[in-house]
Each structure stands twice: as structure tokens, then as C-alpha cells.
C-alpha positions as CSV (number, residue, x, y, z in Angstrom):
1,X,-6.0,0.0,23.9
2,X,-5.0,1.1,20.4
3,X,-2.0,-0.2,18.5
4,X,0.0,1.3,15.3
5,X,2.8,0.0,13.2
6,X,3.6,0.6,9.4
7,X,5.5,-1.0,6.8
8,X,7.6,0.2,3.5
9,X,6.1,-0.6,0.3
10,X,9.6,-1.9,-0.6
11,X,9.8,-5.4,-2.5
12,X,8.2,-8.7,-1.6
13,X,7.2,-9.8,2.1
14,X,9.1,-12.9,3.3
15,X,8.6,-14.7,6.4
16,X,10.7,-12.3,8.2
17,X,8.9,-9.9,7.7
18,X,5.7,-12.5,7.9
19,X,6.8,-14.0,11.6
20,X,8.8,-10.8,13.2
21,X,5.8,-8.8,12.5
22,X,2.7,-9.4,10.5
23,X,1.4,-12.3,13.0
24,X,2.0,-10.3,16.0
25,X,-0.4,-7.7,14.4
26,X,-3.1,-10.1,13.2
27,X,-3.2,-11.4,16.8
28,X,-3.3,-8.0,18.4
29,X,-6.0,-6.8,15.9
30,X,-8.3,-9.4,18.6
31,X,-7.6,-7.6,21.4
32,X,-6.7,-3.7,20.5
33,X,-8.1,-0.8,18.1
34,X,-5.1,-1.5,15.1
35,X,-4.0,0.8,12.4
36,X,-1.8,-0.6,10.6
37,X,-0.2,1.8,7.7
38,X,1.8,0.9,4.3
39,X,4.2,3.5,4.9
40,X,4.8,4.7,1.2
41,X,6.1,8.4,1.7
42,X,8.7,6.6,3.9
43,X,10.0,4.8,0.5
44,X,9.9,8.7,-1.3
45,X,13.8,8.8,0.6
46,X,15.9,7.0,-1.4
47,X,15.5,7.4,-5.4
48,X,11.9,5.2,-6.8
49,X,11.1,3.9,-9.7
50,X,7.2,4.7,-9.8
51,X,6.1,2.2,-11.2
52,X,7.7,-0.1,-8.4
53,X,6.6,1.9,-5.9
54,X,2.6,1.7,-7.4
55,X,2.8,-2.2,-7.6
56,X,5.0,-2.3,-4.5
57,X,2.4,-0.3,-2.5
58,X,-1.1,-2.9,-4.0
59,X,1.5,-5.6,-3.3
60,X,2.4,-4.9,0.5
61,X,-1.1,-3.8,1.2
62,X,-2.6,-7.2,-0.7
63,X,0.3,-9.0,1.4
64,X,-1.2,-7.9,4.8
65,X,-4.4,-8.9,3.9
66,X,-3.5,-12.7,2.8
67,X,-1.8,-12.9,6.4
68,X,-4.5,-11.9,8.2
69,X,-5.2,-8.5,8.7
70,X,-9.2,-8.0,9.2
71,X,-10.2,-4.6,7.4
72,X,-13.4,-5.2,9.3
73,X,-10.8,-5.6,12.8
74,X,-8.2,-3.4,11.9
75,X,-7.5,0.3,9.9
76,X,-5.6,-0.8,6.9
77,X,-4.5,1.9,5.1
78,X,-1.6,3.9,2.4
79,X,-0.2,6.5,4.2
80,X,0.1,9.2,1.3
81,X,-4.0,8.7,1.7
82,X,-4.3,10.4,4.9
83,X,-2.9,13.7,4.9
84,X,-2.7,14.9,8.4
85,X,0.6,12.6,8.1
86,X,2.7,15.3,5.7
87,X,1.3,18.3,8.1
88,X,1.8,17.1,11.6
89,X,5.4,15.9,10.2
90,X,6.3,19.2,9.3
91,X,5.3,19.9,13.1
92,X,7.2,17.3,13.7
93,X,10.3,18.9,12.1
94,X,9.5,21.9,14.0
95,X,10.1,20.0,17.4
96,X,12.7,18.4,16.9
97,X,16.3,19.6,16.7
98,X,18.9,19.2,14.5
99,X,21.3,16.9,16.9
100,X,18.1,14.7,17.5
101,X,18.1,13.7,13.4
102,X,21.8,13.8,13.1
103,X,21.6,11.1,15.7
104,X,19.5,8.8,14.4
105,X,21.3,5.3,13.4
106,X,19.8,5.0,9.8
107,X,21.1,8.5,8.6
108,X,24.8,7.6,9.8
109,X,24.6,4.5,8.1
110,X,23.2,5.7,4.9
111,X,23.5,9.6,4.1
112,X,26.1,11.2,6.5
113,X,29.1,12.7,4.5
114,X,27.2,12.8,1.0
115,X,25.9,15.7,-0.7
116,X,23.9,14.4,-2.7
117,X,21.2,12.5,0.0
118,X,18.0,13.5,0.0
119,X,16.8,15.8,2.5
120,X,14.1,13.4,3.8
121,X,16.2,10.9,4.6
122,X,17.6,13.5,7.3
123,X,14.1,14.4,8.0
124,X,12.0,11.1,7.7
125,X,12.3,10.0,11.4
126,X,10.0,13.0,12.2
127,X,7.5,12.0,9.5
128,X,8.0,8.3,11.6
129,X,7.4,10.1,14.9
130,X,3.8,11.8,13.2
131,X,2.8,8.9,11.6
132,X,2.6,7.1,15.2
133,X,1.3,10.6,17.3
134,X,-1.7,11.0,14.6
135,X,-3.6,8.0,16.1
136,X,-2.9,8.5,19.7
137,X,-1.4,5.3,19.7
138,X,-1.0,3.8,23.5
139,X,1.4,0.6,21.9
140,X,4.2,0.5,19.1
141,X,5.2,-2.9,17.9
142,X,8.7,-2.7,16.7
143,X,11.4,-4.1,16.0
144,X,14.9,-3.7,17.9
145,X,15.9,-1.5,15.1
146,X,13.1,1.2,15.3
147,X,13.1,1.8,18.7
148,X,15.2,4.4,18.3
149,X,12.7,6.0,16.4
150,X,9.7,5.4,18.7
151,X,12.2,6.9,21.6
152,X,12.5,10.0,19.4
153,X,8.5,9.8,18.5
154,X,7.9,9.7,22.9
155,X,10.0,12.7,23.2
156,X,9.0,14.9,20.4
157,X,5.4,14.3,22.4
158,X,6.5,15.2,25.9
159,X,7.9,18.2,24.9
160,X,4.9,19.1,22.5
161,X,2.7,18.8,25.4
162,X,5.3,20.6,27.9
163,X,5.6,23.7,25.6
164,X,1.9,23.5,23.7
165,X,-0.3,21.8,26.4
166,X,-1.6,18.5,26.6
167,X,-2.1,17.5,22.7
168,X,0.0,14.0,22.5
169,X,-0.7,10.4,24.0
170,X,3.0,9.1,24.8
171,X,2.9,5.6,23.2
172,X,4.9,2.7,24.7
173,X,7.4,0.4,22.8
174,X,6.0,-3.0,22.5
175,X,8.7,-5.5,20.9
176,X,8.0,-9.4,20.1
177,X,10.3,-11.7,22.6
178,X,10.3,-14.6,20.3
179,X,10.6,-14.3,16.3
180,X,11.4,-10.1,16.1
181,X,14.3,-11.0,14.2
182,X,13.6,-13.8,11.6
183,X,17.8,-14.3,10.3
184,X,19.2,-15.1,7.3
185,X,18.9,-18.4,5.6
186,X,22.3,-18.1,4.5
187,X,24.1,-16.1,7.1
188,X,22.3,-16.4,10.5
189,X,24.8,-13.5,12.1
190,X,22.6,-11.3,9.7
191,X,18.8,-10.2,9.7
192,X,16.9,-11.8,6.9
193,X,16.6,-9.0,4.3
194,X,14.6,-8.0,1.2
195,X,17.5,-6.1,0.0
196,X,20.2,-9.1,0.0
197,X,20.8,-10.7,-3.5
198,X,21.0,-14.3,-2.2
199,X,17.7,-15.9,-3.4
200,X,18.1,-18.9,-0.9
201,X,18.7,-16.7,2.2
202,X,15.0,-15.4,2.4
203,X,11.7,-17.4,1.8
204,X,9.1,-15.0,0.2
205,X,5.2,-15.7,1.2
206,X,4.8,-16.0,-2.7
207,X,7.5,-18.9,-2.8
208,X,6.0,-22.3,-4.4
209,X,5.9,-25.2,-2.3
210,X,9.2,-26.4,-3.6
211,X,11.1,-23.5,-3.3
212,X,10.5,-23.8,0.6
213,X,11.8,-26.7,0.7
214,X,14.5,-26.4,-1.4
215,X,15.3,-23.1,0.6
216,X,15.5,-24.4,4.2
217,X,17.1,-27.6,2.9
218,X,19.8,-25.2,1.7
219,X,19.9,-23.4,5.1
220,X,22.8,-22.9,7.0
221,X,23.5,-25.0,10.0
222,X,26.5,-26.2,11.8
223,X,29.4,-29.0,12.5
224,X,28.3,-30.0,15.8
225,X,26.4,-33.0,16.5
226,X,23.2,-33.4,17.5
227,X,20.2,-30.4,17.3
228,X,20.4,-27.8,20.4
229,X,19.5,-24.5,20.7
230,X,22.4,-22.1,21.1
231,X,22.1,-19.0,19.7
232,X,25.6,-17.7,20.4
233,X,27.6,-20.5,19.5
234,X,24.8,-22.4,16.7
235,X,23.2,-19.4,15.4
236,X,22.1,-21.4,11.8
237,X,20.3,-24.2,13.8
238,X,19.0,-21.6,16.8
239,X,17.2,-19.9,13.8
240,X,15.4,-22.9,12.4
241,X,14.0,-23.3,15.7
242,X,13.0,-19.8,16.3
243,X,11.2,-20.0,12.8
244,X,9.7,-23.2,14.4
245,X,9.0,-22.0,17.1
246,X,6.9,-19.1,15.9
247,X,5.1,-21.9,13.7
248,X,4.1,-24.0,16.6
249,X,3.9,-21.7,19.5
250,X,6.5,-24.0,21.3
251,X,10.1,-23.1,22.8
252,X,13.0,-23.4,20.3
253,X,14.4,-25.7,23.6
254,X,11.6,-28.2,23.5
255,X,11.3,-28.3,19.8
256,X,15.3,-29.0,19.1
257,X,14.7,-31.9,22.2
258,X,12.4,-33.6,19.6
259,X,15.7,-33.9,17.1
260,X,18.9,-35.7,16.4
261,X,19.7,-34.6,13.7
262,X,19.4,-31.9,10.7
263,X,17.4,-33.7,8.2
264,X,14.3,-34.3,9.8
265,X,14.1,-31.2,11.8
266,X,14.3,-29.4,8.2
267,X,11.8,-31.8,6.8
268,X,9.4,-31.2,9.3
269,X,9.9,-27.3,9.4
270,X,9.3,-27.1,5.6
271,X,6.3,-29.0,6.2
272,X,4.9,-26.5,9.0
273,X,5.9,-23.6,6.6
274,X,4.0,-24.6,3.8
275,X,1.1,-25.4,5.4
276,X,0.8,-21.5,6.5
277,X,1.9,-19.6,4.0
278,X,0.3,-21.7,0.8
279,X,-3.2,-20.3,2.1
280,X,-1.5,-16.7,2.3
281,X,-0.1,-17.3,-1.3
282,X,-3.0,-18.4,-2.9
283,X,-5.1,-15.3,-0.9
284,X,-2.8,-12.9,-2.7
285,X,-2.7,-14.2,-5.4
286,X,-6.6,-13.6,-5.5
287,X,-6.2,-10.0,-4.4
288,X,-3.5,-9.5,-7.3
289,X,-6.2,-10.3,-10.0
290,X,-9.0,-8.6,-8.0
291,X,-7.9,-4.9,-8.3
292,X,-11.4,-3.4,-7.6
293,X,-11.5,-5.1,-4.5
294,X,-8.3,-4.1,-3.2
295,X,-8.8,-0.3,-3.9
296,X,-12.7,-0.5,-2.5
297,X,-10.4,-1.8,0.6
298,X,-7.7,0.9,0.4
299,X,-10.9,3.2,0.4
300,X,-12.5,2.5,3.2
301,X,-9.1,2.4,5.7
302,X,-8.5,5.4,4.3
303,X,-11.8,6.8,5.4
304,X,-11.4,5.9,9.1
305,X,-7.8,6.9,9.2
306,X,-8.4,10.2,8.1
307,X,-11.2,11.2,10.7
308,X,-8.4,9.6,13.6
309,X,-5.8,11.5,12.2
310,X,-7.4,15.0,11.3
311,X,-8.6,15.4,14.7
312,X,-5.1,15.0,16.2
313,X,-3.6,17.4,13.8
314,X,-6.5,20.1,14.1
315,X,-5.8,19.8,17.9
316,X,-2.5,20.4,17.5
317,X,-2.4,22.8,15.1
318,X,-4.4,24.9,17.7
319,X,-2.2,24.2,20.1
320,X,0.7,25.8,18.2
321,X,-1.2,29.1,17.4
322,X,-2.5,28.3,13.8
323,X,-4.9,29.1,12.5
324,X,-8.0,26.4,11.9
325,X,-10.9,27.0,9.8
């Protein structure tokens, strides 16, 4: 079984990003052949500052490594390193149609109606739908809001394979029950985000000690009496315990039986917090000041992604009638 997801090389990882994704991979790197991708070409859509995207790019890849993933378990790599991405997304493009893009939720909520947007944001979801074909990828983990994009990945394949011959694996969606969508600290009807300027309404992994605490003492709760988990009506308290509960394993129900009120449950959830993510801290940390040991890394996912990917897009590219030397 083989497994692919990617990340954007865009700010600091917090535990949204940490819980609704990261974990799932480091536990699936145990039982599946991972590749796991810094997606940095993805962050090429919007206008960059280079030198943010460079320390952005260490930073996210050094971030995956503190949490868990295995370089020796998983294929860790940059995307921009590998590229049969850039070519089979250009046969990408070439499958896809124009009302396919035009459709997709991210370009109506960010470019549609402005001249000046960058083609690739139009484009990008067919890079997205290569970068997950390349590795014959049978599982996607994503998150509710890219599974439009794996949709359009499974059927730029089908119909690759219906009008070229056989050349894709069709992957499958595979999306996290409990903790896909770690909320904000601040306003729980919201997704936590790297993007929001509210410093208490997302805990980084690179957060001291006390600013977890201070941060989910801060948190949004409610008026009611008593802890209960009820998304609709409590969403501040039900997303305590699904951050809970993705500490401990347990069910947000059982954990919010345990509580009577706020203050301890906050206490005790600070507690569990710290005692994961200090270790992933103080790992990145090292990695930060360890720059030769982070590119020898980069390196060698790089080496194994390539031979993955090359062979798909050679196979494809014959498929299509070009030319291969």
C-alpha cells in the first residue's frame, strides 16, 4: 500500500497542522510505502518573497522531521527537486479542461474576476493532480478541503488511461475522522490558520511552554455550565476535546465526562500538549542549527523520489506519443 500527501512551505506549523495531519502520516509511515512532499512550487501562486520561501521550505521540511517522519520509513522530499512533477503537470493541463479549473473552490475564492492573478493559481490544481499520479499513490490523506482536488486528480487518471491506455493508479481519498480540522483558538466556527493575525488563536510547535498555556487558557469556550461535547451548539469546548482527544487517543465524550468545569480541563490539556510538542520543539530546533544534516536529508528523498516519479512520467509520456530517449 503506498500513501502520498504534501504540504506548502508557507509559515510556521501549528498543531493544526501538527494533529489534522502530520500524526496521521507518522503513523501510516508503519504500515504503508509514504511520500510525503514539501509542496514548494504550489507556494510559486501567490506573489513570494524568496527568501521566505528558502527558510520556509528548510523550516516545513525540518518541522516534519521533529514530528516524526522517519527518512529511513518514509520519502521525504521538496518538490521542485523532483522534476517529473513540472512535466507530467503540463500533461496534466493537457487533460484537463477549462470548466474543470474554473470549478475548483480555491480559484473562486481567490483569483476569479481579477486580471492580474497569476496563471498558476488557475492552473495549480493540475500540478496537485501530478504530484499525487507520479507515485502511483493507492491512498490520499486529505483534508475536507482538498478533496475536491483529489476528485479532480481520480478523474484526470481515468480518462488518461481511457484515451492513452492503462498508465495511472486511481488513488482513493483517505480523510482523518477525528482531529482533520484542528479550529481556532479564538473563533472555533473557523479552521485554525497560519494566515490569521490573532497570535492566541493558533499554538505553533515552536511555542515555549508558557505560551501554551497562556494560549489555551485564553481559548474560547462557552456560558453553559458544566463540560460536554457538543459541537453544534459548544463548538469552543467541543474543540478542546477534539485537541484532547487526538492527544490521548480517547473520545471527546469520555474525556469531557472526566470535567466539571473549564479550568482544569484547560490545565490538564496544556499539560498533555507540552509534553508532545516540547520534544518536537527542541528536535527542530536541532535541525535549524544543523544545516548539513538537513540538506544530506533533502538529498537522499530526493534520490528515491525521482526514480518513483521518472518512471511514471516516461510511461506516460509514451503513452501520449512523445518521444523518449
Amino acid at each position: 500500500m503506498r500513501v502520498l500527501s504534501g504540504i506548502q512551505p508557507t509559515g510556521m506549523a501549528h498543531i493544526g497542522n501538527y494533529y489534522g495531519a502530520i500524526v496521521n502520516w507518522v503513523r501510516e509511515q508503519e504500515t504503508a510505502e509514504s511520500f510525503y512532499c514539501v509542496v514548494d512550487l504550489h507556494a510559486l501562486t501567490i506573489e513570494v518573497d524568496p527568501k521566505e520561501l528558502e527558510s520556509g521550505t528548510l523550516d516545513t521540511f525540518a518541522t516534519l522531521i521533529a514530528c516524526g517522519i522517519d527518512p529511513n520509513k518514509s520519502t521525504l522530499f521538496v518538490q521542485s527537486h523532483v522534476a517529473a512533477h513540472p512535466m507530467l503537470g503540463w500533461i496534466m493541463e493537457c487533460t484537463a479542461s477549462m470548466g474543470e479549473l474554473n470549478r475548483m473552490t480555491q480559484f473562486k475564492d481567490k483569483g476569479r474576476g481579477s486580471d492580474s492573478v497569476k496563471a498558476g493559481l488557475f492552473t495549480y490544481p493540475a500540478l496537485m493532480a501530478a504530484d499525487i499520479l507520479a507515485y502511483q499513490a493507492d491512498r490520499v490523506p486529505v483534508g475536507d478541503d482538498q478533496k475536491q482536488h483529489l476528485e479532480l486528480a481520480r478523474d484526470l487518471a481515468t480518462r488518461f488511461n481511457r484515451l492513452y491506455g492503462e498508465t495511472f493508479k486511481v488513488p482513493e481519498p483517505q480523510i482523518p475522522s477525528v482531529g482533520a480540522r484542528v479550529m481556532d483558538l479564538t473563533d472555533p466556527t473557523k479552521k485554525m490558520s497560519k494566515s490569521s493575525k490573532v497570535m492566541n488563536s493558533k499554538i505553533y510547535i515552536t511555542d515555549s511552554d508558557k505560551e501554551i498555556q497562556k494560549k489555551i487558557s485564553r481559548a474560547v469556550t462557552d456560558t453553559f455550565e458544566g463540560v460536554a461535547y457538543d459541537p453544534q451548539n459548544r463548538p469552543g469546548v467541543a474543540n478542546l476535546l477534539e485537541i484532547f482527544s487526538v492527544i490521548t487517543l480517547q473520545k471527546p465524550q469520555d474525556i469531557a465526562e472526566k470535567y466539571s468545569t473549564y479550568g482544569p480541563l484547560k490545565k490538564d490539556l496544556s499539560d498533555a500538549l507540552i509534553e508532545q510538542i516540547s520534544p518536537v520543539r527542541e528536535r527542530f530546533i536541532e535541525l535549524q542549527n544543523d544545516k548539513g544534516e538537513l540538506f544530506a536529508l533533502m538529498q537522499k528523498g530526493a534520490s528515491r523520489a525521482i526514480e518513483v516519479a521518472e518512471e511514471t512520467s516516461r510511461r506516460a509520456r509514451r503513452a501520449m506519443g512523445l518521444v523518449v530517449i
